[in-house]
C-alpha positions in Angstrom: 0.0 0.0 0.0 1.1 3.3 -1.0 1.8 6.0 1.6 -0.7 8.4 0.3 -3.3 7.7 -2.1 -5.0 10.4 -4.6 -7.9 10.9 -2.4 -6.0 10.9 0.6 -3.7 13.3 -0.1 -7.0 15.5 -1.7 -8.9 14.9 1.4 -5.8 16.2 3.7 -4.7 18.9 1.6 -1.3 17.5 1.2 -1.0 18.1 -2.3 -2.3 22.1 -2.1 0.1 22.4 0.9 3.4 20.6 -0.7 2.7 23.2 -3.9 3.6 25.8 -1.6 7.0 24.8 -1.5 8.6 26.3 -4.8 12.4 25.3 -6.0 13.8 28.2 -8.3 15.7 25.2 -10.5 14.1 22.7 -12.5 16.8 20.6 -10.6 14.7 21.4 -7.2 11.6 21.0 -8.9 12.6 18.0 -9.8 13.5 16.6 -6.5 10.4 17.9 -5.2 8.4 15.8 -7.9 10.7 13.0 -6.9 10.2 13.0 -2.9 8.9 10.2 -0.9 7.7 9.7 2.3 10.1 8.2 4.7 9.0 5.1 6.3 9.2 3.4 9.6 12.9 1.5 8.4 13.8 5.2 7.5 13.4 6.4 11.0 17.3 7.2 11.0 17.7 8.9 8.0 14.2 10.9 8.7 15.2 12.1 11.7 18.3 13.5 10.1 16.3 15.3 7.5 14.6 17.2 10.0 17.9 18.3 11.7 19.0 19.7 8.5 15.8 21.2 7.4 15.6 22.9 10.9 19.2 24.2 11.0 18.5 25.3 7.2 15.1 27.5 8.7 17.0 28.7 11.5 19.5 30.4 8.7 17.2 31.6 7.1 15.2 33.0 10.1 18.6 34.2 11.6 19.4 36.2 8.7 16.4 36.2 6.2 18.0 38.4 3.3 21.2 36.7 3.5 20.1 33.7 0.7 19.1 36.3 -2.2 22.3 35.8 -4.2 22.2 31.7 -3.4 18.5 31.7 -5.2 19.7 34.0 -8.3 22.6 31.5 -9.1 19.9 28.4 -8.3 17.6 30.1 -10.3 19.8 30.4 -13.6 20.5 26.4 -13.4 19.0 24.0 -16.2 19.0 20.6 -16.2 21.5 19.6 -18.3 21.7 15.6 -17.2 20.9 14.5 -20.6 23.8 16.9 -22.2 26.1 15.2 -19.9 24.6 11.8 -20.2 25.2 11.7 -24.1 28.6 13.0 -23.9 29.3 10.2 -21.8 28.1 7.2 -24.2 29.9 9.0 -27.1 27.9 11.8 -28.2 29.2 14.9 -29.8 28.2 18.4 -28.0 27.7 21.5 -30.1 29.0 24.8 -28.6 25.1 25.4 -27.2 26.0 22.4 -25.2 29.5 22.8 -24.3 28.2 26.5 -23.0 25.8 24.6 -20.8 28.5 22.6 -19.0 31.1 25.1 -18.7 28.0 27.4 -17.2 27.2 24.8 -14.8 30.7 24.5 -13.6 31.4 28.7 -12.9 27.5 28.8 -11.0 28.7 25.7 -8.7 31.9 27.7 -8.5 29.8 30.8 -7.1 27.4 28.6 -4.9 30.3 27.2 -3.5 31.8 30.7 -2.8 28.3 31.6 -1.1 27.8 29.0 0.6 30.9 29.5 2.3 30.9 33.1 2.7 27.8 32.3 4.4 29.0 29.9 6.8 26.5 27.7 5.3 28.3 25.1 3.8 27.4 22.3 6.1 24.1 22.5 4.2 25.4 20.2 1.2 26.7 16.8 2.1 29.6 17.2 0.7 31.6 20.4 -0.6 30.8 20.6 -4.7 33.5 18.7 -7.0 34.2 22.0 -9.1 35.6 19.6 -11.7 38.2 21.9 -12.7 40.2 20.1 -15.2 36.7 20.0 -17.1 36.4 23.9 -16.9 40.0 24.6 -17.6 39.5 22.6 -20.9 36.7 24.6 -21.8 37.8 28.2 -21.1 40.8 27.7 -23.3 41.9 31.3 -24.5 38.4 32.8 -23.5 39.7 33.9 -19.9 36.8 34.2 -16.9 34.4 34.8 -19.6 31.2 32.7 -18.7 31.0 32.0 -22.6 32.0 29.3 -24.7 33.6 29.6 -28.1 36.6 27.8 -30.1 39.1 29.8 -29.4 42.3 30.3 -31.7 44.3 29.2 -28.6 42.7 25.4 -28.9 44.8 24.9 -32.3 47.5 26.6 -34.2 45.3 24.9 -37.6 41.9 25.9 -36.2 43.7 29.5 -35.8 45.9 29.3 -39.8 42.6 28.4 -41.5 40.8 31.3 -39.7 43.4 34.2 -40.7 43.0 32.5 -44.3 39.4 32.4 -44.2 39.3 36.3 -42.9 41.8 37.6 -45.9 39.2 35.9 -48.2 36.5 37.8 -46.6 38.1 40.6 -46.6 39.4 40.4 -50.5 35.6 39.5 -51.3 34.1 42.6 -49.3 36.7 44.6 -50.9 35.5 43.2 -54.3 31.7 43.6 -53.2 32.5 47.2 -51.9 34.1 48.1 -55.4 31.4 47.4 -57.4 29.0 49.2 -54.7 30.7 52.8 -55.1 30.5 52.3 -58.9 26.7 51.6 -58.7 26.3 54.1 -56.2 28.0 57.0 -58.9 25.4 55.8 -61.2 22.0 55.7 -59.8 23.1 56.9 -55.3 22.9 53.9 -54.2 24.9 50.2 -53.6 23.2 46.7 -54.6 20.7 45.1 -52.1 21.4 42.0 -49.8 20.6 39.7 -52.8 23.4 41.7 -54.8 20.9 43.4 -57.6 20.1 47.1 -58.5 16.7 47.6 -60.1 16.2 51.2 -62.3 13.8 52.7 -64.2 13.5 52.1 -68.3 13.2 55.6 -68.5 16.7 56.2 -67.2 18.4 55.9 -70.1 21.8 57.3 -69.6 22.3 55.2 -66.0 20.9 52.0 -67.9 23.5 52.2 -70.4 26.5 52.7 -67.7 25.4 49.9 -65.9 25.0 47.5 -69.0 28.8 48.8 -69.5 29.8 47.1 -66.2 31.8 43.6 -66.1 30.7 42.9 -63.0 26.8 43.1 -63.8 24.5 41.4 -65.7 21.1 42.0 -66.8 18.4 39.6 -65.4 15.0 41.0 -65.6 13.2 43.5 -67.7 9.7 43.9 -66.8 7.0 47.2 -65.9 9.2 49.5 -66.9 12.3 48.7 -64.7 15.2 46.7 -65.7 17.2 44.4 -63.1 20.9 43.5 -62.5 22.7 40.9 -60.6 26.6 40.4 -59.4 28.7 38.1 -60.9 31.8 37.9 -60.1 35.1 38.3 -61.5 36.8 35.2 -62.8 39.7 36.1 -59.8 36.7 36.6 -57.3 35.3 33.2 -58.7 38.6 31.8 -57.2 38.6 33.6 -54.3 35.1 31.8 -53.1 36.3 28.4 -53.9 39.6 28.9 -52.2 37.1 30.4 -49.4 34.6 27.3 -49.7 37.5 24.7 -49.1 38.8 26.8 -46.2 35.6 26.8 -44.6 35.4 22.7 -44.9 38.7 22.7 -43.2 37.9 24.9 -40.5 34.9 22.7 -39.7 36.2 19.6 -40.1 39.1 21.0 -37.6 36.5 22.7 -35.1 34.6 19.3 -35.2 37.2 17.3 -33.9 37.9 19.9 -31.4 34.5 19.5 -30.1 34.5 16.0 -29.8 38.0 16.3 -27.9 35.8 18.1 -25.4 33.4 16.0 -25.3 35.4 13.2 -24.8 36.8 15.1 -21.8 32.8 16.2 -20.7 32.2 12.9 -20.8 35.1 11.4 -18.7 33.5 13.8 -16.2 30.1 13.4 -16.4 29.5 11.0 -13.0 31.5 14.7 -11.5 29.2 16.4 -13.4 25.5 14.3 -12.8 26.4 14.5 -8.6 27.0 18.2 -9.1 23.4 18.9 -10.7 22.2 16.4 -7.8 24.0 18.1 -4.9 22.3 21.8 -6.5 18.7 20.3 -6.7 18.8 19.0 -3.4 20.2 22.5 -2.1 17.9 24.4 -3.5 14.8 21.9 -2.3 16.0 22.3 0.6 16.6 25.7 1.0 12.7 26.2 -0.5 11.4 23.9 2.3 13.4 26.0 4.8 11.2 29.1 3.6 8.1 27.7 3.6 8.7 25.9 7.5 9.9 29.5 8.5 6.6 30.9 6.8 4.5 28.3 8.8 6.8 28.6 11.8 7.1 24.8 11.8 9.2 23.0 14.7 10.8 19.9 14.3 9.0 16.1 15.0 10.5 13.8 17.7 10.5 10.3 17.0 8.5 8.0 19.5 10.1 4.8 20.0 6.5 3.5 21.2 3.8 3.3 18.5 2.1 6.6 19.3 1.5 9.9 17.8 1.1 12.9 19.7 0.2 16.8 18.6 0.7 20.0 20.8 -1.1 22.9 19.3 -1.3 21.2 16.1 -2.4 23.9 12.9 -4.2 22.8 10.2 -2.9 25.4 7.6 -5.6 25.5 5.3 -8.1 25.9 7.2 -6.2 28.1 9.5 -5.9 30.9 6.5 -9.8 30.1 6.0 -11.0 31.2 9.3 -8.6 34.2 9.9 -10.1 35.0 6.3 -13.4 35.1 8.2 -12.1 37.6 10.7 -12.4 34.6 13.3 -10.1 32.6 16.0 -8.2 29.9 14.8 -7.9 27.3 17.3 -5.1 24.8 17.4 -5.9 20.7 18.6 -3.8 19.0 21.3 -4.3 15.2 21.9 -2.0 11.9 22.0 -2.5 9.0 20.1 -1.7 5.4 20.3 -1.9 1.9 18.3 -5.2 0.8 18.4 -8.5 3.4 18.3 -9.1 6.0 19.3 -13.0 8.1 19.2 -13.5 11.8 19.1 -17.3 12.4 19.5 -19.0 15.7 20.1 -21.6 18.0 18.5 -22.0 18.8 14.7 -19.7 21.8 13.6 -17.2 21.1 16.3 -14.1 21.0 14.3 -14.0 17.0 14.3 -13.4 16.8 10.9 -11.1 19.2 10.6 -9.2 17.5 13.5 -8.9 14.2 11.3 -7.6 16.5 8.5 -5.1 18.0 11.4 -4.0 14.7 12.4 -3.1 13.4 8.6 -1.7 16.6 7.3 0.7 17.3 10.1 2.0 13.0 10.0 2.1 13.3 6.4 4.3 16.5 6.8 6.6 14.8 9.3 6.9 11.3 7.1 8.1 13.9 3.5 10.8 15.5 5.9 9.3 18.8 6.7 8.8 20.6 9.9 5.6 20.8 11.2 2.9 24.1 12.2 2.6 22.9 15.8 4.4 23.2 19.2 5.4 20.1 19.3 4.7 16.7 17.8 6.1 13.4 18.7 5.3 10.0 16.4 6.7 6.8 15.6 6.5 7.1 11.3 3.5 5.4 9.7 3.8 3.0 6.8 0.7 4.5 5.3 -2.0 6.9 5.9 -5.4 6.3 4.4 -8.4 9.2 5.2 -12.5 8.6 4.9 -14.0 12.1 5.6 -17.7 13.2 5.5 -16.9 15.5 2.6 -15.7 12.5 0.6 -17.6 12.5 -2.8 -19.5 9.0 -3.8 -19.4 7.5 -7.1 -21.5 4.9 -7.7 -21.8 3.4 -4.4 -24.2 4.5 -1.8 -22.0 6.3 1.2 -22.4 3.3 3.2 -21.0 0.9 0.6 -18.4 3.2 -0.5 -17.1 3.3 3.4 -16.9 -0.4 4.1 -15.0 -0.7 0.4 -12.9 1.9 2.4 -12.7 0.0 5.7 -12.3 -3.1 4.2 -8.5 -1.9 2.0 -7.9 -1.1 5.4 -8.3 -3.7 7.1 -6.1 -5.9 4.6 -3.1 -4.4 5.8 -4.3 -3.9 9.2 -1.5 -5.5 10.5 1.1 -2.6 9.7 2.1 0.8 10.9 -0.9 2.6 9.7 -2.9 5.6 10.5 -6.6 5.5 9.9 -8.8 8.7 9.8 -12.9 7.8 9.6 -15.0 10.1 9.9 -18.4 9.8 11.2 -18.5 5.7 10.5 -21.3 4.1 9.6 -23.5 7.0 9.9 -24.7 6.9 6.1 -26.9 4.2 6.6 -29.8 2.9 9.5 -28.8 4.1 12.9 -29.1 0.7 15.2 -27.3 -1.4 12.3 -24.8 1.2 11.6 -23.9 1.6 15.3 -23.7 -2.4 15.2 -21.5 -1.9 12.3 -19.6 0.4 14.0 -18.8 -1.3 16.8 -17.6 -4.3 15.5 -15.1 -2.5 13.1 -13.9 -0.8 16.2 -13.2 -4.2 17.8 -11.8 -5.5 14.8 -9.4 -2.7 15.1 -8.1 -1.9 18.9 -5.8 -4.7 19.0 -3.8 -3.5 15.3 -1.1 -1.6 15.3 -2.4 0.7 13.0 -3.4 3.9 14.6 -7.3 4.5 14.0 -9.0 7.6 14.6 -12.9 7.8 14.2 -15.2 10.7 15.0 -18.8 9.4 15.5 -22.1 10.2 16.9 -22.8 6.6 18.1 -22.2 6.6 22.2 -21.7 3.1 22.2 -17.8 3.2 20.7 -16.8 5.3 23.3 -17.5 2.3 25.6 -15.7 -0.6 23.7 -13.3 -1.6 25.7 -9.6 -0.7 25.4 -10.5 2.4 23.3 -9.5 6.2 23.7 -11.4 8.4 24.0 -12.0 12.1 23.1 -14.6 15.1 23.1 -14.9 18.8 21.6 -15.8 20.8 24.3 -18.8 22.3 22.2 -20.8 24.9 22.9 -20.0 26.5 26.7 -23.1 25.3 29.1 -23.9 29.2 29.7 -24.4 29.7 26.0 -28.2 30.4 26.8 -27.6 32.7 29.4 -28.2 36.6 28.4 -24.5 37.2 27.7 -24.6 35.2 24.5 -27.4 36.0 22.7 -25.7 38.8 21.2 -23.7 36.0 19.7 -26.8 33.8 19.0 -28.6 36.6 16.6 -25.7 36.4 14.4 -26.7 33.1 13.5 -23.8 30.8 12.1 -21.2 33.2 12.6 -22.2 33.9 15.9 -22.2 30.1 16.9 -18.9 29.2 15.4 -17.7 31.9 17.2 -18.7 30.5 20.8 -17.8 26.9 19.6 -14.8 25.6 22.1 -13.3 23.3 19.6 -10.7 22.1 22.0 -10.1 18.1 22.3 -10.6 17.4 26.0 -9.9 13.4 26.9 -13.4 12.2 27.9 -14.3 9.1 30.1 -16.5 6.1 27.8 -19.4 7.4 29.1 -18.7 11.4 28.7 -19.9 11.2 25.5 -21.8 15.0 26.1 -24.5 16.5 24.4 -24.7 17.1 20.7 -26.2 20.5 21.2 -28.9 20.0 18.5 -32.1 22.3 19.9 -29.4 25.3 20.9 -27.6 24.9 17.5 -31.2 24.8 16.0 -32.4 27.3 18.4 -29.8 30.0 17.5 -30.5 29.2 13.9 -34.2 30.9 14.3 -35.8 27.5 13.9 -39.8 28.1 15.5 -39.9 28.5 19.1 -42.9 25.4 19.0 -40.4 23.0 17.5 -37.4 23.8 20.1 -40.2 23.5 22.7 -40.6 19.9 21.8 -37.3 19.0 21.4 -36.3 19.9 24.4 -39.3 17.7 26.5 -38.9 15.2 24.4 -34.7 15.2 25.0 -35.7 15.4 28.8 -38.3 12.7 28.8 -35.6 10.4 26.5 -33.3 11.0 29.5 -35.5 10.2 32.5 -36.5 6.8 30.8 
């Protein structure tokens, strides 16, 4: 079983909240796409990753301009594994390519530089291989320039054949230039880029100079105008095969000089491949950094029991949702344990959202990241699998869809997982689905998964060897003068008196659902609440 699934990680949020972590490289990007969870056998390494990450946010919360320059040199990196990859089984580079490596090698030269100006070094595992023999050999005769070309300095040939191939030039611009200031004397001005003059018919005198020139010929005659063309002189016929066959040899001579460095590109490219590795996972790391110091995440402690345990625990989505609303975010506290555990309390008292609290923060943890809490301590899960109420159904009734759920579960229900249900059984008849219930929570108290159920049904609470919890609710003096202010407002008013805190509960402190007040606040008529209410007191008195 995977870690997370697609609706699991929809359900949580996992996916909008691991977006928010945004590499400036396609080599961080790339790591990001390529992270996965660590798991129980990866406890070790884990707990390393958050020691880094931390000491990496506390750098960046120590001195929070001090990584600009780091991010412009990540940010000009390409992936340029492929490049390297060819020039290792053989391939020739073009000078594109050749630019890209050489580029590589002077940006890890001024991360490096950073990095330990910074004091920051210890952030890489290892100091970058600079690969200098490879850079040397492409910066032949072009000096600290950042650029790549094929320098005369690479070959005394390569730099004959260009002298040649310039004098050519030169002799057939000087040529071209000639015939240009004749033209010019006749008509004001030289030959186009195609080397032709067109004039007016009715220029008589100018047509006749120009059919006297050796160097033109007539080509068209058409609407009045008359067109000529360059040709060249038999000695500037010469000069462009002389140039032609220098040309050939100053190709075939920069081509093998190109796959001479290629050669030597790919005796470095395992140098090469470790640096691009070594920058994507510095630059992944360094944007995980920023986001935990955005969140102001603290670091997980490992539990060497199989527990789970949240101090103040933030749910970041919905956090930003409520302070949208203007109101009171408030954080969940409890401690978790292998077997089940059942959070009951009224409608609208935040047990949902702490399921979605619980999964976000342990899936958080497991990718390595640092966590919007006070503290947290777990031992890591092999999986994490989430059934909430706002789950869409396809197909199946909600009932049927939840026991398909339950039952994937319960195939690997003899593993490290953590199971979030919410409100179980409920889509379906009351005394069968409490029945139901109840005999999943059996089925599941002596697992080591980790199971946490919010439900209405009393009756869980009371199964032996399960924990319990309860939302405090609505404060028993909601009726009382003081709050009706609060009550006209309605919805907002009630969410604003909710206590959404997790207080443990005994199996029998299941408390009230506050249905009448909650319906009472909501302006339901005054007979109904009435009736409610005697019939809730005659339900309790027998």
């Amino acid at each position: 079983m995977q870690f997370l699934d697609v609706e699991t990680r929809r359900e949580l949020g996992f996916d909008a909240v691991w977006q928010r972590i945004k590499p400036v490289s396609p080599l961080g990007r790339a790591k990001q796409r390529e992270a996965q969870a660590f798991l129980p056998e990866q406890a070790s390494q884990l707990e390393g990753a958050w020691l880094l990450l931390e000491q990496a946010a506390n750098c960046l919360r120590e001195r929070p301009h001090a990584v600009q320059n780091l991010l412009y040199f990540l940010s000009q990196l390409r992936d340029i594994s492929t490049i390297i990859e060819r020039s290792n089984q053989g391939g020739v580079l073009d000078d594109v390519e050749l630019y890209e490596v050489k580029k590589l090698l002077f940006l890890a030269e001024e991360i490096q530089g950073e990095l330990d100006r910074l004091a920051w070094s210890f952030l890489l595992p290892d100091s970058l291989d600079l690969c200098p023999q490879c850079r040397e050999a492409l910066s032949v005769g072009q000096g600290r320039k950042t650029s790549f070309y094929l320098a005369d300095a690479y070959d005394e040939q390569l730099a004959a054949l260009r002298r040649r191939r310039r004098a050519l030039e030169e002799q057939l611009a000087q040529f071209r230039e000639n015939v240009d200031s004749k033209v010019r004397e006749v008509v004001g001005r030289p030959l186009s880029f195609d080397d032709e003059i067109t004039v007016s018919c009715a220029a008589g005198q100018a047509v006749q100079k120009l059919e006297t020139m050796p160097e033109l010929v007539k080509v068209e005659e058409a609407r009045g105008t008359i067109t000529f063309r360059l040709v060249d002189s038999p000695e500037a016929q010469q000069l462009r095969l002389e140039l032609g066959a220098v040309q050939e040899k100053e190709d075939a001579c920069k081509a093998r000089l190109r796959a001479r460095l290629s050669q030597i590109v790919g005796a470095h490219a395992s140098r090469l491949l470790r640096i691009l590795e070594m920058l994507g996972f510095l630059d992944f790391l360094l944007a995980k950094a920023q986001f935990c110091v955005e969140i102001q995440g603290v670091r997980p402690r490992l539990s060497t029991q199989l527990r789970l345990a949240i101090d103040q625990g933030r749910h970041l989505l919905v956090e930003e949702e409520v302070q949208r609303a203007g109101r009171r975010y408030q954080p969940i506290t409890l401690g978790l344990h292998a077997g089940v555990t059942v959070i009951t309390g009224p409608n609208m008292g935040g047990k949902t959202v702490g399921l979605k609290t619980i999964g976000l923060l342990t899936a958080m943890a497991q990718y390595g990241l640092l966590v919007p809490a006070a503290d947290m301590e777990l031992s890591p899960r092999r999986w994490i699998r989430a059934h909430l109420a706002s789950r869409p159904v396809q197909g199946l009734s909600k009932f049927a869809e939840e026991m398909a759920f339950v039952r994937e579960v319960l195939v690997c229900g003899d593993q490290e997982g953590l199971v979030l249900l919410d409100e179980l059984a409920h889509g379906t008849n009351p005394t069968e689905g409490a029945a139901v219930a109840q005999a999943i929570v059996e089925r599941l108290r002596s697992e080591p998964v980790i199971s946490v159920i919010t439900t209405h049904y009393p009756a869980l609470a009371r199964v032996e060897g399960v924990s319990h919890y309860r939302v405090k609710g609505l404060p028993k003096g909601s009726l009382q003068k003081a709050a009706l202010p609060q009550f006209a407002k309605g919805l907002d008013g009630l969410q604003q008196l909710m206590d959404y805190t997790l207080e443990p509960a005994s199996p029998h402190e299941t408390g009230a659902s506050d249905a009448a007040l909650v319906a009472e606040a909501l302006g339901l008529e005054p007979g109904i609440i009435a009736r409610a209410k005697e019939l809730q007191r005659s339900e309790s008195h027998g």
